[in-house]
N, C-alpha and C positions, 0 to 999 in steps of 0.2 A: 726323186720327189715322192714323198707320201703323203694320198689324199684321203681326207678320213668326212666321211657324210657325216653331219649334225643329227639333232632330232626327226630336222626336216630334209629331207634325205637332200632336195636337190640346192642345200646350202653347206657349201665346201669347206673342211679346214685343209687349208697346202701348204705343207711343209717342203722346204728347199732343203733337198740335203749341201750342207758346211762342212767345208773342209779350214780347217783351222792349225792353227801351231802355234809358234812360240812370237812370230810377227802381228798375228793378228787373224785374220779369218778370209773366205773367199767364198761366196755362193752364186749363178745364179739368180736372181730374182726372178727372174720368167724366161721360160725359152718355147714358143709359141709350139715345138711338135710334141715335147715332152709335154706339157698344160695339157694340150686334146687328147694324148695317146691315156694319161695319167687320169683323166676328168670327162672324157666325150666331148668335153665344149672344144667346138670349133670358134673361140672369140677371135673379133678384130678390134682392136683398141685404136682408137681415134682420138681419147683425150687424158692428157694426167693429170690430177689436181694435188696439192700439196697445200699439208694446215697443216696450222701451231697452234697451239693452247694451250692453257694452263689450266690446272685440277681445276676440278667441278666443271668443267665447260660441258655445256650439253651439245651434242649437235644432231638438227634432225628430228624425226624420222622423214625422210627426202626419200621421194620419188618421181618420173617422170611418168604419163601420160602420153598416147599418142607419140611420141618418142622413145618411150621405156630402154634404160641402162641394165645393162648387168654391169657389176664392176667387182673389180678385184683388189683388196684394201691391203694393207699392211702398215707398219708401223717403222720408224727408222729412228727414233728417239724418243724415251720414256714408253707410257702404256695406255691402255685405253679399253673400257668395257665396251666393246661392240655386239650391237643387234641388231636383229633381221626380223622383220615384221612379215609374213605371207599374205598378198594383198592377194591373192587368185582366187575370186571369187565361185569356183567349181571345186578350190582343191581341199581335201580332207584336214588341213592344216591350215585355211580362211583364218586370218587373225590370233594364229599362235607366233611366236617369237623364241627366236636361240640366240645366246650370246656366244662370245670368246673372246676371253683374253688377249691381245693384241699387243704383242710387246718388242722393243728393240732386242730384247736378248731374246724372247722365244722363234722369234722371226717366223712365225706363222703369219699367213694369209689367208684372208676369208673371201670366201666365191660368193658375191650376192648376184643370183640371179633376176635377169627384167621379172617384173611380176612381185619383187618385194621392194619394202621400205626399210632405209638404212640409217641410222645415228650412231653415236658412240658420246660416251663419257670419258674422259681424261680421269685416270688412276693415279697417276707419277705428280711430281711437280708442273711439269712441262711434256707435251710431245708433238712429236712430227708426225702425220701420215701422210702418203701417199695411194693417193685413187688412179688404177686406169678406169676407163670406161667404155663402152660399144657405142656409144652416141653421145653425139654432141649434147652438154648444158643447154636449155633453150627455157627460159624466163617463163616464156606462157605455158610450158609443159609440165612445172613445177609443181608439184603439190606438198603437204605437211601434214603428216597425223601426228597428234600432239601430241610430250614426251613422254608425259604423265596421265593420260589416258585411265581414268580406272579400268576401263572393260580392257584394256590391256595386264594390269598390274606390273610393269616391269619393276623388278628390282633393282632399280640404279645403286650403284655402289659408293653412292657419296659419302663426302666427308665434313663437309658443310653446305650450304644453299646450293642448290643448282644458280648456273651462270648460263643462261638461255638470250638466244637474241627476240628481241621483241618479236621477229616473224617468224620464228620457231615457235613462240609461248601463244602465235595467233592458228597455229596450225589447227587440223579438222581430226573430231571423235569420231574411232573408227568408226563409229556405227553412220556417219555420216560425209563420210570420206568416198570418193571419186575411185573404182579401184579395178580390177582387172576383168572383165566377163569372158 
């Protein structure tokens, strides 16, 4: 496994090493001593979620409160521009953002730790990812900074309109968003 730190350090890219041939391939996705020895994090995953979309879907930027997830993403069909928003309001990188490509053929994985916020954009036609998570979903714990955020400036990689769900496009401007102290 090769783990490569972001801009912001403690936002992971994990690579699985694949062993592949002429059948088709075999990796790995997570094997919980290799992850901690590889990363420090001792995670425990308690939840996996799995989505479909199609290009332009926005989703996000999700975080939890009083709950707080780290989760660990990946992709298993098509691609997907994923970001990481720094909600830690003490840390030298409050309100900056890293992306990564997120693809079925790169088969990278991104370590978002508790303490940020996470969305992605659909690149491909179509894609599958898979979320685990350190804690449960929990409805009142939910919060949303908005995708488009000026004081963020993300550069979404679209190709037509964003495809936003109404409670994503109701989400809160960071400057005004609920976040970590």
């Amino acid at each position: 496994m090769k783990v490569t730190p972001t801009a912001i350090p403690e936002v992971l890219i994990v690579e699985p090493k694949v062993y592949g041939d002429e059948r088709g391939f075999f990796y790995e996705s997570f094997n919980a001593r290799q992850f901690a020895e590889s990363t420090g994090q001792h995670a425990i995953f308690v939840q996996d979620d799995h989505f479909r979309s199609a290009r332009d879907v926005v989703r996000g930027l999700h975080y939890q409160v009083g709950l707080p997830q780290a989760k660990l993403v990946r992709v298993i069909a098509g691609a997907v521009f994923a970001v990481v928003v720094d909600l830690r309001a003490q840390s030298p990188f409050f309100g900056r953002w890293v992306s990564v490509i997120l693809s079925a053929e790169n088969r990278r994985q991104l370590w978002v730790p508790a303490g940020f916020a996470h969305g992605s954009v659909v690149t491909s036609e179509l894609a599958e990812c898979l979320v685990k998570s350190t804690d449960y979903w929990t409805p009142q714990s939910q919060r949303t900074i908005l995708w488009n955020d000026p004081a963020l400036a993300i550069e979404w990689p679209l190709r037509g309109a964003a495809v936003v769900s109404a409670k994503d496009n109701q989400g809160s401007a960071l400057a005004d968003a609920e976040v970590f102290r």
